[in-house]
Structures are given as C-alpha cells and as structure tokens.
C-alpha positions in Angstrom: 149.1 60.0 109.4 146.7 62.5 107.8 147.3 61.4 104.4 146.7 57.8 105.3 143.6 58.6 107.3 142.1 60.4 104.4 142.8 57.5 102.1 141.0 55.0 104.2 138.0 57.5 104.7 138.1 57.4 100.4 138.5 54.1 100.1 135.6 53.4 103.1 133.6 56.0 101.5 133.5 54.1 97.8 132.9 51.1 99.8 129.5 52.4 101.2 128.3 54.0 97.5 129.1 50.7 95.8 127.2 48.8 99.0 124.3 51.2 98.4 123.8 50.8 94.6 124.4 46.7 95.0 121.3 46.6 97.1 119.1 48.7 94.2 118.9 51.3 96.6 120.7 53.7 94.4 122.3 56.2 97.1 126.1 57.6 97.1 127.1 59.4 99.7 130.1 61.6 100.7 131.6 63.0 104.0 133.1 65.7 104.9 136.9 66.0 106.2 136.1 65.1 109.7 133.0 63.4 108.8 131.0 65.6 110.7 128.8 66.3 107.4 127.2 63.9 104.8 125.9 64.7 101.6 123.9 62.2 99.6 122.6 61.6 96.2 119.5 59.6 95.6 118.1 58.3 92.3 113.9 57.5 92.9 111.7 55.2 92.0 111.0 57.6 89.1 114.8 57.8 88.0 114.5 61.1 89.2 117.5 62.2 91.5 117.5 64.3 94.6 119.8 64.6 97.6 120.2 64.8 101.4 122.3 66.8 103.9 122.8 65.2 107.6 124.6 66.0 110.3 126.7 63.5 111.9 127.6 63.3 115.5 129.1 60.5 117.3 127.8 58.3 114.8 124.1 59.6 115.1 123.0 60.5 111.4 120.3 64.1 112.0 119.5 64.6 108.7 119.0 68.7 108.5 118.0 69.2 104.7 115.5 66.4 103.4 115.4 64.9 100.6 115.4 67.8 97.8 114.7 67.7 94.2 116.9 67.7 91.3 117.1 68.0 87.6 117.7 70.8 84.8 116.1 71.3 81.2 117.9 72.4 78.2 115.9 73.2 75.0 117.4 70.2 73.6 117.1 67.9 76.5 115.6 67.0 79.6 117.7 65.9 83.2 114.8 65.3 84.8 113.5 61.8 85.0 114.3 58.3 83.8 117.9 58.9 84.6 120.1 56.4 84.3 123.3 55.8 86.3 126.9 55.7 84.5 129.5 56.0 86.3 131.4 57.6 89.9 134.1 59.1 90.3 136.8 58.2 92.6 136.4 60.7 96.0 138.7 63.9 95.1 140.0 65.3 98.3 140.3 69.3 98.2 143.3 70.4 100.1 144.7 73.9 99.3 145.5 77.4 101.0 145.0 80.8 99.8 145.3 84.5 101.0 143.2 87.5 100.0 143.7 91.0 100.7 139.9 91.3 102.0 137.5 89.5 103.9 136.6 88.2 107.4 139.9 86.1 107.3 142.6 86.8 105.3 144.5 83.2 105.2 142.1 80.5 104.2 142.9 76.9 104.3 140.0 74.6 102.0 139.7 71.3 102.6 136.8 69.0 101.9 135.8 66.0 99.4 133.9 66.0 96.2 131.6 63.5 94.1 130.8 63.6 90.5 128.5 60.9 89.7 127.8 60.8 85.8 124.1 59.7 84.3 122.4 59.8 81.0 119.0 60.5 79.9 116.7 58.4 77.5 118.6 59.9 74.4 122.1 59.0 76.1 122.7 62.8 76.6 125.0 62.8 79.5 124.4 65.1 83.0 126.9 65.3 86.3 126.0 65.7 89.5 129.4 67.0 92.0 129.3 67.8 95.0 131.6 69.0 97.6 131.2 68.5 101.6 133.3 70.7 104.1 133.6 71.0 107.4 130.9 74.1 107.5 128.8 72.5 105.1 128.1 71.1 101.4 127.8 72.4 97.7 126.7 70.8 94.6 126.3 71.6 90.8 125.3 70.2 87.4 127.6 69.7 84.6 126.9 68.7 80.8 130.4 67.0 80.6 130.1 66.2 76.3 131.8 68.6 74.3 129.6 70.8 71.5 130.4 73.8 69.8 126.8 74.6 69.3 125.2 77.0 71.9 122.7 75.2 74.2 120.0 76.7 76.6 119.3 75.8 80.1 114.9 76.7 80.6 114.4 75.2 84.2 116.2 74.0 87.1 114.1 72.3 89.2 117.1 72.3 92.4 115.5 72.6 95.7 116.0 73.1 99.4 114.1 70.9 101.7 114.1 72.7 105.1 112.5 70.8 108.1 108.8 73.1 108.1 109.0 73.4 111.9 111.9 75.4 111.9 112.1 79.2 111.3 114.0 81.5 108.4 115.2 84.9 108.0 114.7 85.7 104.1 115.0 88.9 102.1 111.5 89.1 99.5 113.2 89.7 95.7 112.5 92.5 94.5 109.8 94.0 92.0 111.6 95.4 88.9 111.5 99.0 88.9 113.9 101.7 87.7 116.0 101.1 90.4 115.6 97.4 91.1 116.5 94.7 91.9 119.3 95.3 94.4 119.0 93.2 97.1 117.8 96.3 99.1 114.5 95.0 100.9 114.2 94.0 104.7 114.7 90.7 106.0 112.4 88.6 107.4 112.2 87.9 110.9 112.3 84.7 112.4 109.1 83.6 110.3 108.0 80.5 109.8 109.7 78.0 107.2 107.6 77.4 104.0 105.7 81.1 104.1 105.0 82.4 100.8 107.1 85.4 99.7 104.9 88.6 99.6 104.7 89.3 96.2 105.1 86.8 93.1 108.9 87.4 92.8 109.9 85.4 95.3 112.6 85.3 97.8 116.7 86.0 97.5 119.6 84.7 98.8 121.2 84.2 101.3 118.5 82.4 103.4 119.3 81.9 107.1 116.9 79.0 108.6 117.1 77.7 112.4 115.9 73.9 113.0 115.8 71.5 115.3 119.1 69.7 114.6 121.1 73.7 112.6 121.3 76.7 111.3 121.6 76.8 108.1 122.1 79.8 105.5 121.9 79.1 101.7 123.3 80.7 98.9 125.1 80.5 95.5 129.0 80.7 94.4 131.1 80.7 91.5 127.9 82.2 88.7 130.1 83.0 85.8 129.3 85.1 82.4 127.8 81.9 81.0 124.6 81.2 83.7 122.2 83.0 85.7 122.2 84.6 89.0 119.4 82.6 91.2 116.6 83.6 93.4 114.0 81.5 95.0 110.4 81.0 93.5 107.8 82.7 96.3 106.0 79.6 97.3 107.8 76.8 99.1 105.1 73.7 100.1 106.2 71.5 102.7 109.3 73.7 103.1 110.5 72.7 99.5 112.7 76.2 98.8 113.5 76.0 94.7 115.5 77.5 92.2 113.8 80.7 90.1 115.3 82.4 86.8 116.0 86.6 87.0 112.4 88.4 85.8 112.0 88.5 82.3 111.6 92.1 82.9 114.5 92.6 84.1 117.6 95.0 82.4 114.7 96.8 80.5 114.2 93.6 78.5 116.9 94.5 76.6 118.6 90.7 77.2 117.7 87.7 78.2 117.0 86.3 81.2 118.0 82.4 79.7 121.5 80.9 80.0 123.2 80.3 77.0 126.8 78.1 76.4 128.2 75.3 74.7 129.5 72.3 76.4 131.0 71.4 78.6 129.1 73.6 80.7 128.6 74.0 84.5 126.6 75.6 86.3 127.2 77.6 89.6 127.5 75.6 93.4 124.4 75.7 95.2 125.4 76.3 98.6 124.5 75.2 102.2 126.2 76.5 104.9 125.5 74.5 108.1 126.3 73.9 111.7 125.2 72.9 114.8 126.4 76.7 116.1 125.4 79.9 114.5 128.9 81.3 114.9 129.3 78.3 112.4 127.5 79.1 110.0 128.8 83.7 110.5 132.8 82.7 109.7 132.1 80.2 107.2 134.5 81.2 104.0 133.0 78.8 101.9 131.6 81.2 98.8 134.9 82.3 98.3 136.3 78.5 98.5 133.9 77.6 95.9 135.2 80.1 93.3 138.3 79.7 91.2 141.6 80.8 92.5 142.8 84.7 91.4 143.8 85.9 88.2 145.9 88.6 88.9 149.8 88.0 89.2 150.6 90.8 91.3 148.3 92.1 94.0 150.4 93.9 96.0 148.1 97.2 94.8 145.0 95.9 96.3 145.3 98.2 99.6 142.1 97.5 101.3 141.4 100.4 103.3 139.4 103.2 105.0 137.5 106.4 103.1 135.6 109.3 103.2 132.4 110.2 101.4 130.6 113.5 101.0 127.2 112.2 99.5 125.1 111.0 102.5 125.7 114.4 103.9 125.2 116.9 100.9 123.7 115.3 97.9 125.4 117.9 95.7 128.5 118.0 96.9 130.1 115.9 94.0 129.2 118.5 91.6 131.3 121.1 94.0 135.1 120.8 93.5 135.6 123.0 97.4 133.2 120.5 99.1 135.2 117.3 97.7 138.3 119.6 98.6 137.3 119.3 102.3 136.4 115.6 102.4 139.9 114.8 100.7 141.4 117.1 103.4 139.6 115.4 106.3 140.8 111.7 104.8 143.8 112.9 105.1 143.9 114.1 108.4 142.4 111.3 109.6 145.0 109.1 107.9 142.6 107.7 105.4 143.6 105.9 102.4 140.6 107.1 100.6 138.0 109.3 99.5 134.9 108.4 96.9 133.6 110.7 94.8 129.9 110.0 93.8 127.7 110.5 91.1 127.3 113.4 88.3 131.5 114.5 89.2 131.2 115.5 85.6 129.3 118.7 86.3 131.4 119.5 88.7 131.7 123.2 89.4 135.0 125.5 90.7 137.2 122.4 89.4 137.8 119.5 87.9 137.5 115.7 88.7 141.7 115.6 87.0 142.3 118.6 89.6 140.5 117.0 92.5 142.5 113.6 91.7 145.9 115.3 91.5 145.3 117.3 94.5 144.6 114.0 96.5 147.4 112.7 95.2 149.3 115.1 97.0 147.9 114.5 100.1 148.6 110.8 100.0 144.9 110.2 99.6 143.2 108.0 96.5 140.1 109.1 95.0 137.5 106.5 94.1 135.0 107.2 91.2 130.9 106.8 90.7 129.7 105.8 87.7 126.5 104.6 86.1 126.8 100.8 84.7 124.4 101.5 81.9 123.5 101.9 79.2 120.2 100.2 77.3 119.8 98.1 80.4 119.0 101.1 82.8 116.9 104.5 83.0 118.7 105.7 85.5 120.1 109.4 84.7 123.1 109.9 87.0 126.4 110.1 85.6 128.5 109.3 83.8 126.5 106.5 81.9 127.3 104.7 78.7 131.3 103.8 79.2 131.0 101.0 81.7 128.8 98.5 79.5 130.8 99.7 76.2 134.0 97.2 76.2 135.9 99.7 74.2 134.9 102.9 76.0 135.3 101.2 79.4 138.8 100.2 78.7 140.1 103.6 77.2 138.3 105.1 80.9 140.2 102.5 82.7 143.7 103.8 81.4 142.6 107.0 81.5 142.1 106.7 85.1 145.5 104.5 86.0 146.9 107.8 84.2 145.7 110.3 86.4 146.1 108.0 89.7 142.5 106.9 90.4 142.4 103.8 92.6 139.4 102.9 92.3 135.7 102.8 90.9 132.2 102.5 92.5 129.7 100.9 89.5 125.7 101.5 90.3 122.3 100.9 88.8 123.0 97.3 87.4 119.3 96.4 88.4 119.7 92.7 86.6 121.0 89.1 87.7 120.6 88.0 84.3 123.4 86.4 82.5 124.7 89.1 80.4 124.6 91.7 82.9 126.9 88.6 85.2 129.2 89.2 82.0 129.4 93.2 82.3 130.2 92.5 86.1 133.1 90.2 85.3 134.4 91.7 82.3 134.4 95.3 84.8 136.5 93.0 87.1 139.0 92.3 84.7 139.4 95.7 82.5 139.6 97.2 85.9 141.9 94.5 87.4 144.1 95.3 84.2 145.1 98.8 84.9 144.8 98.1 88.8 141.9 99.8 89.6 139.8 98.8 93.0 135.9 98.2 92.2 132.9 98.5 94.6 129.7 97.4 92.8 126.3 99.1 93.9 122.6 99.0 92.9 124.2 95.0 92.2 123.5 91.5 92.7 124.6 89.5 95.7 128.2 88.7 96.4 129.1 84.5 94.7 132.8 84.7 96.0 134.3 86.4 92.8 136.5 88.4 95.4 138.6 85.3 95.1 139.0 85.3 91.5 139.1 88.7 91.1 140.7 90.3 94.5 140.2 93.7 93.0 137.0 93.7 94.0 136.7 94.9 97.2 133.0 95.4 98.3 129.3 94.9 97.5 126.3 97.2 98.3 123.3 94.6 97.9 121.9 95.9 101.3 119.2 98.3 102.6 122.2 100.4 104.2 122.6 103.6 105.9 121.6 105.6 102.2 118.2 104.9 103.5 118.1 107.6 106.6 117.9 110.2 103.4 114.8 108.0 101.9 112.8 105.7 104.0 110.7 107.2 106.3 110.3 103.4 108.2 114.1 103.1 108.0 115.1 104.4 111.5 112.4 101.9 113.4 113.8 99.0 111.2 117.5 99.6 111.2 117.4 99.2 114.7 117.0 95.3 114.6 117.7 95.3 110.5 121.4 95.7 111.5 121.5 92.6 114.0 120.3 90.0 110.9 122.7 90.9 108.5 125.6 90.0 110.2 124.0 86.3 110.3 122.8 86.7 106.3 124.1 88.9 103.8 127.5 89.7 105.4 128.3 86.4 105.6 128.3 85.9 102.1 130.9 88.7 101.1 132.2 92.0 101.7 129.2 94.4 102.3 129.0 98.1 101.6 126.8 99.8 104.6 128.5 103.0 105.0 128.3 103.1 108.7 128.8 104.9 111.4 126.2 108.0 110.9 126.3 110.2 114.1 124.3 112.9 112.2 120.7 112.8 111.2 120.2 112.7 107.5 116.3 113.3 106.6 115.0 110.8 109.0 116.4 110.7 112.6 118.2 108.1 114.1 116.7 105.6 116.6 119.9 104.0 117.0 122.5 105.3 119.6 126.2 107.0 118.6 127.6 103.4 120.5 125.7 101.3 117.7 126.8 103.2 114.8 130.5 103.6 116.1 130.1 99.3 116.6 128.8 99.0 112.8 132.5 99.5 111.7 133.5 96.2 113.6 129.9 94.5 113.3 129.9 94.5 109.4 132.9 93.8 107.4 134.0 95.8 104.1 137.2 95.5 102.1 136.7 99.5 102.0 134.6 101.0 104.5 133.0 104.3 103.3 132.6 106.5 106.4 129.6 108.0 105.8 129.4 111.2 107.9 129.8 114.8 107.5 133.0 116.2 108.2 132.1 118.8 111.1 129.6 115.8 112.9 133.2 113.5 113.2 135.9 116.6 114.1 133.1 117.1 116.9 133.8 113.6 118.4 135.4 113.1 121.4 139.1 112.5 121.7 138.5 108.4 122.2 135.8 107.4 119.3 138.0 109.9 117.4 141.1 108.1 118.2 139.1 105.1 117.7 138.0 105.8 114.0 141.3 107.1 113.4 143.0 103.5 114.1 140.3 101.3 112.9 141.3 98.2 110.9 139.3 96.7 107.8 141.6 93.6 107.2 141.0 91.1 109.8 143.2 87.9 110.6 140.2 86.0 112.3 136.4 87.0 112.8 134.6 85.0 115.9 130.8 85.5 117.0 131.1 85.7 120.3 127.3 86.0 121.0 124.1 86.6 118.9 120.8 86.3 118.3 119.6 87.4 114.8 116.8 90.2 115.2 118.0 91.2 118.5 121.8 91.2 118.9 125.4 90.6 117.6 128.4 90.5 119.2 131.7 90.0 116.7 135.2 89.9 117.6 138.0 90.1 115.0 141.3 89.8 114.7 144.0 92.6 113.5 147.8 92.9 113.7 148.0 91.1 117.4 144.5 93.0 118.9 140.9 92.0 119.1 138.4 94.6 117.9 135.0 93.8 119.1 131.9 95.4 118.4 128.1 94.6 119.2 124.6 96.5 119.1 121.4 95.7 120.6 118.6 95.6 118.2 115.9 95.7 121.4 114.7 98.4 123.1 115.7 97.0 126.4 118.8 98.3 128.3 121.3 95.3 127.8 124.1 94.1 130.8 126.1 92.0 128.7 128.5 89.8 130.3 130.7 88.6 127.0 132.3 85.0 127.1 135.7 85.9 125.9 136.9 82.0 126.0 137.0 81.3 121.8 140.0 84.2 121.9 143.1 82.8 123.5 143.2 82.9 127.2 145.3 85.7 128.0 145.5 88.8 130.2 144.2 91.6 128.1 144.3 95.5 128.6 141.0 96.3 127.4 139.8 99.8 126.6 136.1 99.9 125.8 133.7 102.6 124.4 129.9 102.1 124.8 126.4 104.4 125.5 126.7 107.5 127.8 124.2 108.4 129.5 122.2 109.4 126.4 122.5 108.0 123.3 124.0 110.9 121.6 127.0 110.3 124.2 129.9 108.1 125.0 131.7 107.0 127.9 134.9 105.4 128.0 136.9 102.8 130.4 140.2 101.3 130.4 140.7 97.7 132.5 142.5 94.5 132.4 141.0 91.3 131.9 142.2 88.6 133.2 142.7 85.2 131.7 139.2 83.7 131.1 137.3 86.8 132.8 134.3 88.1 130.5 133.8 91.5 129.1 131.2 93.5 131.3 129.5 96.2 129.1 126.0 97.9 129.6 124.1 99.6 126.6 121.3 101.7 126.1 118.0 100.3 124.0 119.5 100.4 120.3 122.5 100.7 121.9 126.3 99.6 121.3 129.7 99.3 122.1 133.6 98.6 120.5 136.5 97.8 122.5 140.3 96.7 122.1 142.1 93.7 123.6 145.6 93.9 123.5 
C-alpha cells in the first residue's frame, strides 16, 4: 500500500509540473512524503529562476518562504538570467535508514522526494536545480552536471531567503576577522525584527531561526565539501530577502582563497530550510545529517561517545602540570567517566609527560583527549602544538603516533576560516583521524553541515559563545542567562555542540545563573562528548543526588522531544536513554517559574519520577521522588535563572 501510494503521488506530482509548464507558466513543484510541504521552482519573465516554500494543510496552500532568488556565476559563465528550460527528472523518492553513535536520535529513518530540473544558458552551458522536500522541511542545490577536467570558479551565488518581513528572527552577527575569529562565538539575536541589517558589514550566520505568521523556520547549510565554500548571509536583507555571502577575503590570514574552485561535475552544498508549524518541529529535525552522504568508516564500533573531565576552565595552567592532569584523570575515573581532555601547550608540560599521563589513564580505564592548534600559515595563534594538524604528512605520522600510545581522541582549535581550503583541512582531519580511530572535537571552527554522518568520528563542535566565556566576558554572566534558552532552538539543532556545562564554580566573572540551570545544561544541550567543565573539589562538594545524577548521566539519546519553550526565555527538553526520560529545562527570566510540564508526547505511562531543581537559593538543591500517573504533568518550581533535571522511569 505504501509503495503504491507513493507511486501515484509521483505520477500526480509530474502531472501538475507538466500542467504548469503547458500553460507558459513555467513552475514545477514537488511535495513532501505526506504532502504536508511543497517546494516550487519558478522560471520569470526574465528567465530568471527562483523558488517557493508552502505549507500545506488540508488542502490550504500558506506559502511560508516567498518567492526567493536564484542563480550562480562562474568565471566562465553566468546561471543567472535568460535561462532556458531542458529537461525534469522523474520524482526520486528518498527512502533509507541509518544509525549514528551521536546525536539527538540515534536511529534515523530519511524519507522525502527530490527534483532535478536541468536548464541551459545563452552559450548552452548546462545548470541543475534539485531539490529535496521532507516531512520537516525542504533543501535545494546547484549542479554543473557536464563533465570538464579544467578547474572552474564559482564568484557569486545570488540564493536567497524570502522570509515574510512581519515576522521575527533570532540570528547570530558573523563575525569580524581577528586573530581569533570567526568562530561562530557572538550572541544571538533576540526576537528582532525580520529584514534588520546585521551590525557590522559582515553580515549574519547560520543557523537562522525566524517565527511567522504561518512557521518557524531555521535555515542553514549541509553537506559543504572540500570543493565549495562555507556560507554566511550578506548584512542587509530588503524586504526580508536573506542571501548568500562568500567567507571574508581576509579571512585564514589571506593565505588562501576565499573562491571555490572544481571541475565538473560539480555541486554545491543543500541550502536548508527547516520548517514547521511547531517549534518542537523545527528542535528534532535531523535533516543536516540526512542531507550528507552516508559514513565512510567500516567499523565504528570504537566511536564510544561518552562523558569527560577537563582541567582548563578551572586552572588555565594546569595542562602544563603533569600532578594537576593526574587529579582530573583520577576524578574521571571515579566518577566512571570515559574521558579526560587535555588542553593546550601539554608539550611544556612539567613533573611528566603527555606519554606518561596517557599510559597512566590507561590504567585507570580512562581515555585521554588531546588539544592542538589547527595551524599553521592560516593562524597567529601561539598555543600549542601548531604546525602538524595542517601538514598532511606530519598530521598523519601524529595520528599513529597517538593510536600507539592509546589516545582516543583529539580537540583541533583556532581554524578561524570557512573558506574552501580550510573545509578541506577539516575533512582531510576527519579522515587521517578516522583512519587510526581517533575521536575529533573541532573548536575555534565553523558551524556543524551534518559531516557527523559521513564521518561519525566526529563527535562535537564548539561554534558557540560557551561557558569558556565566565573566564573572559565581563557581559557573559547577564547574557548567558537567556543566551542558553536560544541555542537550543538555533545552533544545537544543527549538530552536536561543545558548551562545557555545568559550572557550579565561579570562574572570573560570577554566575547569574543558579546550580539547577547549570546541572539542566547537560540534558538541555546535546554533545557526542560532554566536557564537564568544573573543578574537581567544586563537584566532590555536591550533594549525594546531583552527584549521583552526574555520575549516571547519558549523552546518547534514543529520542529528543521539546516539551515546552520559548526561545529567549525558556526550554524544556526531554530525551530518551536506555528505557528512561531525562529532562532538563532553565528559565532564562528573572521571574520565579511554576511550571506545570505536559508530559503527553512521551508515552502514557505511570512513571517514578525523581526530580532535582532550585533550593532555596540558587547555590542549593532540593530533591523529590514521586509517581506520575498516566497523563499527569510534571510540577516543578524554579528560581529566576533557575533550572531543574529529572528521571522518568
């Protein structure tokens, strides 16, 4: 029955594009599985093309992205206008399932349809258009489908997102190229209107998160490869017109190029719109990882996803002192932590060696993780080790060097660039790394594009103005408070994302957030590792039940539901693990909050339900044990800034 009701909606979708183009009108369209989603192309008056996104609901058409330009320059040719129409492709039902070892859902069934319509230019210089349309939303890319050995540069696309202007976005500015930029490390915007102009002539970054009348909608980029660029958005965006902008020329020390280079065929990466009627929609979405090409490693029963300690927020210098890295080890271990990073400038280590530390880990059943610099020319950065991660040669003889000892993995910083050859180093890091099963987090890096799929080794991003910044940013404590309620509705949604929560202590600049919020981070935001960021003395000092709690906690997740949020003010997540729910959720208002969560998205059970939330302070907790009955909600009061977790079992 499925098959045959996916045939007709084929053969009743090629009906309707062959019934627009007879008319003149020149529009294809395609639907989405269930047909809740349509994604059209449109070729103008001008033989200029562009496209639509509407939502469909009991036969109601709400369009939600209007119409949006198209069109791409190479040196050699122009895709702009005076386009003329070839061919379409029969409609290619996607229908596939795959697992990873990370993520906010380990098993992940893609289905959807895609388009390729095929014009040519006034030379006869051929250009695709393809798009794919989900259930969550719709991607599209370009593709030079002619095959050329000669190397051919891409100097403009003109892609676009029309958002409706009376709606509102949360945006990140891009930012300025400095020594230590860009990282994707500024604030979001909250709630501002749609079309403002970034702040500075940079522009804006994925992801975008915009509310209408008829969504939400978060857009973003998958699948960039070595070959193509990393985008951004330009700063202006008239009329709520949203388009595509190149990395600064500046970028990498202007040591390479910020202009994609390939021979054909060539394609370029999906432009992505996430959208739903819901925003818990748009928050469990999986489609940058669906939109990437399945993995290339054989065997990854060695990508152990896991929990780890880290002495650097807490003593700057401690990665230079073998007896300070001794205790952290120590402490992972006693906690029953698979890991423990090791951070930068481990070569001047003092009292013992990075080969000692790793061999003493070893015997405590704990795997060290390794800093090191990503440059080379392209950064100024001192910290160390520098110049083997950007050398292919040196970088591989580390990587064996490091399987040898019993390293499992590698934290790369200071990339600084999204230009195409710096997309190379990250891949080609992936894959050296992948080869002598080596784990990599990437810092000071580009946003995640769903390469976790391809390459499963990689197990986190940084890419966020995280807790780092209580030792840096004077204004951090006043943001974070409401900071840490967008990003579960923007940049986590996109990928794996390296916070390093759950910072009882104060580092320079004193918390405004209470011990509840930070012990909720861990189940808020999701990380293939999560890097607890702590001293060791401010955890041992914990009570017996956050103890217990950070002792136990998960970081693979079967399912992840938003159970109730409100970006800028608070986020409640529930997720999945082994048979219990985990949930955690913060206030980001300085109100006292009496939350009374719907439970009814979980499945209706009884549920012995042990929460941990505010105390009567914010530097306490109290705890409660209960059961829930079927369909009863989840009572929890927390302070202003507050939080909570709890298990459901």
């Amino acid at each position: 029955m499925k098959k045959n009701a996916l045939l007709i909606t084929s053969f009743l979708l090629i009906f309707l594009m062959i019934m627009s183009c007879s008319g003149g009108k020149k529009e294809w369209s395609v639907s989405s599985p269930a047909g809740n989603l349509m994604f059209s192309f449109l070729l103008g008056e001008d033989n200029q093309l562009s496209y639509q996104v509407s939502l469909v609901d009991y036969g109601i058409k709400k369009q939600v992205i209007g119409n949006s330009p198209l069109g791409i320059r190479r040196t050699d040719e122009s895709f702009i206008q005076n386009l003329k129409f070839v061919s379409a492709d029969s409609i290619i039902p996607i229908n596939e399932k795959f697992t990873l070892p990370t993520g906010k859902q380990l098993n992940i069934t893609n289905t959807g349809n895609e388009l390729t319509l095929t014009f040519k230019n006034e030379n006869g210089a051929k250009i695709q258009v393809i798009a794919r349309v989900y259930n969550d939303g719709a991607a599209f890319r370009y593709r030079f489908p002619e095959t050329n050995t000669n190397l051919f540069n891409v100097e403009e696309e003109l892609t676009g997102f029309s958002i409706p202007a009376d709606g509102k976005t949360w945006i990140q500015p891009y930012d300025k190229v400095t020594m230590y930029s860009p990282g994707y490390e500024r604030y979001f915007e909250n709630g501002i209107p749609v079309g403002t102009s970034a702040p500075t002539e940079e522009g804006w970054t994925f992801p975008a998160l915009f509310q209408t009348e008829n969504a939400w909608m978060l857009v973003t980029e998958a699948a960039v490869d070595s070959s193509y660029f990393a985008a951004h958005l330009q700063p202006k965006a008239p009329k709520g017109v949203y388009t595509i902008r190149l990395p600064e020329a500046a970028e990498a020390n202007n040591t390479v190029s910020n202009i994609p280079t390939s021979s054909l065929p060539w394609s370029t990466p999906w432009r992505v719109i996430i959208v739903d009627k819901t925003l818990a929609g748009v928050v469990e979405s999986n489609m940058v990882v669906k939109l990437n090409p399945p993995s290339l490693i054989e065997d990854e029963s060695w990508i152990i996803p896991g929990r780890a300690s880290w002495s650097w927020w807490s003593d700057w210098a401690s990665s230079k002192n073998y007896a300070s890295l001794k205790k952290f080890v120590d402490f992972a271990a006693e906690m029953g932590w698979e890991y423990s990073l090791v951070d930068a400038n481990w070569d001047l280590m003092e009292g013992g060696t990075i080969e000692q530390l790793v061999q003493y880990a070893n015997t405590k059943n704990v795997g060290i993780l390794m800093w090191y610099n990503s440059g080379g020319p392209h950064n100024d950065v001192t910290e160390r080790p520098r110049d083997s991660m950007n050398d292919p040669a040196k970088r591989k003889a580390e990587f064996k060097k490091l399987a040898a000892w019993g390293v499992k993995g590698i934290k790369v910083d200071f990339f600084q660039s999204d230009k195409p050859a710096i997309i190379k180093q990250y891949l080609d890091i992936l894959k050296d790394a992948a080869d002598n099963k080596i784990l990599v987090n990437f810092h000071g890096c580009t946003l995640p594009r769903g390469w976790n799929r391809t390459w499963p080794n990689l197990v986190s991003m940084e890419a966020i103005r995280g807790a780092e910044c209580y030792g840096f940013d004077s204004l951090y404590p006043q943001k974070a408070v409401w900071h840490n309620t967008i990003i579960p509705f923007t940049r986590n949604v996109v990928g794996s994302m390296d916070y390093t929560p759950i910072t009882f202590s104060n580092q320079k600049f004193a918390h405004l957030t209470t011990y509840g919020h930070e012990l909720a981070l861990s189940i808020v935001f999701e990380s293939g590792i999560v890097h607890l960021a702590d001293k060791v003395e401010a955890y041992k000092a914990l009570p017996a039940a956050p103890k217990a709690f950070m002792k136990n906690l998960p970081v693979t997740w079967d399912a992840s539901l938003l159970l109730q949020g409100d970006p800028g003010k608070e986020c409640i997540m529930a997720r999945l693990s082994g048979g219990v729910w985990y949930i955690g959720g913060i206030n980001g208002t300085n109100e006292v909050k009496n939350w009374e969560i719907d439970l009814a998205r979980m499945p209706l059970k009884d549920y012995g339900a042990f929460v941990i939330s505010d105390g009567t302070t914010g530097k306490e907790f109290s705890s409660l044990e209960k059961i829930l009955k079927s369909g009863e909600k989840l009572k929890v009061t927390v302070l202003p800034y507050g939080g909570f977790v709890a298990t459901l079992k």
